[in-house]
C-alpha angles and dihedrals in degrees: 000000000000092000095065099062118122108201103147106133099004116126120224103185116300090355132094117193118229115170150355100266078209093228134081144218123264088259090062093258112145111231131224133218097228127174119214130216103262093053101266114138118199131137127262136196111246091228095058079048096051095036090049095236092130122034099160142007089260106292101102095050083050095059105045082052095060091041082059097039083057105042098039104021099220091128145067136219118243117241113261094353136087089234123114115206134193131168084231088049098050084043098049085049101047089042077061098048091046086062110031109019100090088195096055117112104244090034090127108056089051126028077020091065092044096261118153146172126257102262101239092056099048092083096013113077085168085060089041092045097042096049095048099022125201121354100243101216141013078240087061119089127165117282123194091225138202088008113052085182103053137083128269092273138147104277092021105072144051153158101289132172125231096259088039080061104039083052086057106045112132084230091065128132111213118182125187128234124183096331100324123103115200137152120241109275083050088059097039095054089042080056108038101247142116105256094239087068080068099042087054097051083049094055095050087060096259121161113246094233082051099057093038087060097045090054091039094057087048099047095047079045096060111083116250 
């Protein structure tokens, strides 16, 4: 059980370990109150301790990036500040948080699931960034493909756009049609329609080859 960890005194990377902070997270893991190298004091889950997710306040992660940023020059310097940012960065840290941070917001649709991130590039961005390269367009973001249910892995992710992404949502409903099998937003833009046009004749019980005959009439009706 969390609560019977003793952590006083260990050492998890950067980390040391000082006190109980007496409290725990919404997932029933005791904090700690933990000091980091460089003199920062927070407090951490012992879980995030024991599994390794966290193994300093930041600093650590800051100074890898800046290593990279140097060495490779895919970053820039933050104005008046000692912080380097990237979209790729942002990306590569909030892919992390998705997985291993039990407070995050979409926690749970993703390390809730069991989805993880490929080891070396939990605390490496320059593995992560050499393996999937530049991210093409503000419009990209990173996409677990061909398996929505795996982890970001190599094999398993790529540079996708928003509607790339929406087309591959596991809550997706595809239908076939002679032969093709596409979701909803695929057929609607093959017949000229909002999607929505399609979702209503759904609801109303309408068979799918229905519906794709009705929209293709109109649409080889309408002048070119």
């Amino acid at each position: 059980m969390p609560g019977k960890l003793q952590l006083k005194g260990q050492k998890f990377g950067r980390w040391t370990v000082i006190e109980d902070a007496k409290e725990k997270d919404r997932f029933g893991f005791r904090l700690w109150r933990c000091q980091c190298e460089c003199g920062t004091i927070s407090t951490v889950s012992g879980n995030s301790l024991k599994m390794g997710t966290s193994l300093s306040c930041g600093c650590l992660r800051s100074e890898k990036f800046a290593e990279s940023i140097t060495k490779h020059g895919f970053g820039k310097k933050i104005h008046g500040s000692d912080r380097y940012e990237t979209r790729e960065y942002s990306i590569w840290q909030n892919m992390k948080q998705r997985c291993y941070n039990h407070n995050f917001k979409q926690f749970m649709d993703y390390g809730g699931r069991g989805i993880g991130v490929f080891e070396p590039w939990i605390e490496s961005f320059e593995a992560f960034y050499k393996y999937l390269g530049p991210c093409p367009s503000k419009d990209h973001s990173i996409d677990r493909y061909p398996n929505n249910d795996g982890n970001y892995e190599p094999g398993n992710v790529r540079w996708a756009t928003k509607k790339e992404q929406v087309e591959h949502r596991r809550n997706n409903r595809w239908f076939e049609y002679n032969g093709e099998n596409k979701i909803i937003s695929q057929w609607a833009e093959i017949l000229g329609v909002r999607h929505n046009r399609i979702l209503y004749h759904l609801k109303k019980g309408r068979p799918f080859s229905e519906i794709y005959e009705h929209f293709i009439k109109r649409k080889n009706k309408c002048p070119a």
